[in-house]
N, C-alpha and C positions, 0 to 999 in steps of 0.2 A: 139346674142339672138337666140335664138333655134326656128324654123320654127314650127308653132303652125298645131297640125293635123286637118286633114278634118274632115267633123263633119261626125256623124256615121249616119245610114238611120233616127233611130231612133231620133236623133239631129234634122235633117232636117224635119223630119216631125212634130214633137214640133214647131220649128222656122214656120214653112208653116202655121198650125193653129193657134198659135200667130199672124200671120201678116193678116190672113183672118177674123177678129178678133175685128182687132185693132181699127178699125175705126166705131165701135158701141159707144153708152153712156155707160162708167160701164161695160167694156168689160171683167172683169177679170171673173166673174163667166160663161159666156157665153164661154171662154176659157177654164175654170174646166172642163163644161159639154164635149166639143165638144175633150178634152182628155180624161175624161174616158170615152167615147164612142168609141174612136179609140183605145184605149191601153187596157179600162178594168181596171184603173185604173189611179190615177195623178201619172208620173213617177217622181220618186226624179230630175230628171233631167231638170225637167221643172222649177221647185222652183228657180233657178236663172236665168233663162231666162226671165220668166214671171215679177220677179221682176225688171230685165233691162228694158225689153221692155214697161213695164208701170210707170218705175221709182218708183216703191215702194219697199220696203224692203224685204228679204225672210221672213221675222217673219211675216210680212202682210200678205205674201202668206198663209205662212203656217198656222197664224190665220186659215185663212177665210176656210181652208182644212177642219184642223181639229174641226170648229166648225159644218161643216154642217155634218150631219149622211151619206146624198148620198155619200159624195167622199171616195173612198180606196184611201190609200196608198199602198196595194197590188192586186193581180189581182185576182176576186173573183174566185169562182168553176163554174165548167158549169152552174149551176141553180143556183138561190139568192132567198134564203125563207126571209119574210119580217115577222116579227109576230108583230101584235100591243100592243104597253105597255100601250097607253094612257088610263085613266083612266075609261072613259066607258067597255073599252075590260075587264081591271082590275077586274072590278066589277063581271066581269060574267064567271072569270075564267082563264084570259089572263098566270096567271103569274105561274100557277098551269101545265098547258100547253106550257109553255114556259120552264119551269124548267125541266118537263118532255121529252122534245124533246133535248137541250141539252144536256140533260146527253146521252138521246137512242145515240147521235149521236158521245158522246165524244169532245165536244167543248163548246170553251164561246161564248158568243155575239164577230160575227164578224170573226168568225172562219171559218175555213172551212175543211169539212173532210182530212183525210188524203188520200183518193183517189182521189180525187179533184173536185167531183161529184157536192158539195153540201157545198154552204155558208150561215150560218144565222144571219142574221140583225134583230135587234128592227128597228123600226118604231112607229114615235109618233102619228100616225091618218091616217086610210086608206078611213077614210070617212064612214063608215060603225057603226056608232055606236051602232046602234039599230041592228045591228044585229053581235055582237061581240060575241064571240073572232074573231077576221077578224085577217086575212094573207093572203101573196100576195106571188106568185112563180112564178118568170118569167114575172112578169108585171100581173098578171092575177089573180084579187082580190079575195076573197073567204069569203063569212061570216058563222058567227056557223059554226068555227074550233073547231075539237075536236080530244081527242086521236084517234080516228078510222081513220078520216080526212087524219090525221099530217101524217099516217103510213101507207095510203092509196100513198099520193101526195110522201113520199120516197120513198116507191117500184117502182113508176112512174119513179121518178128521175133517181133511180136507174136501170132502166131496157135497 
């Protein structure tokens, strides 16, 4: 039987917050967060780990990924625009400016430039309703987003 290799840094650092981890209630999303915080993303690589280590299935894993909006499966751009789709924002323009930023930008939901600058996320409520179209860049919320706004915050990004 062939001597199985060492794991890579990146293995060992998966494995290290799994196990710092593990001993919460419901550990598995408290796991999600605390890798795409270090990676910027849930690595494919963890999907079998994490279901060892908590005895659940990959497809569990990968469930609970791919239902929540927060987790990537790839690692975003330097900045993450968040625009809100919920239906307050809607109401006031959301999707008019959404549609419009897109396209300036050459991506769908979830994309990211081709320089690497700049990823954009929907988001279903930024708490903001009464004063929507709200977007969020960088953790850092913004209400009455509007074209001047959106073109103002990527020249920033971009700079």
């Amino acid at each position: 039987m062939p001597a199985t290799p060492p794991p890579t840094a990146a293995e060992a650092e998966i494995r290290a917050i799994i196990a710092a981890h593990l001993a919460l209630e419901g550990p598995l999303l408290p796991i999600l967060h605390a890798l795409q915080d270090t990676f910027g993303h849930v690595p494919e690589a963890a999907v079998p780990l994490l279901a060892e280590a908590l005895n659940i299935t990959r497809a569990e894993v990968h469930g609970v990924v791919s239902f929540y909006h927060d987790f990537r499966r790839e690692p975003a751009g330097r900045h993450v625009l968040k625009i809100c789709r919920a239906e307050a924002c809607q109401a006031v323009g959301a999707n008019a400016l959404s549609e419009a930023t897109l396209k300036k930008l050459g991506v769908g939901w979830g994309g990211t430039t081709p320089d690497g600058a700049l990823t954009v996320e929907a988001v279903y409520c930024l708490g903001l309703c009464a004063c929507g179209p709200a977007a969020m860049i960088d953790g850092r919320v913004m209400g009455r987003v509007d074209g001047a706004r959106i073109d103002a915050l990527l020249a920033e990004v971009r700079a």
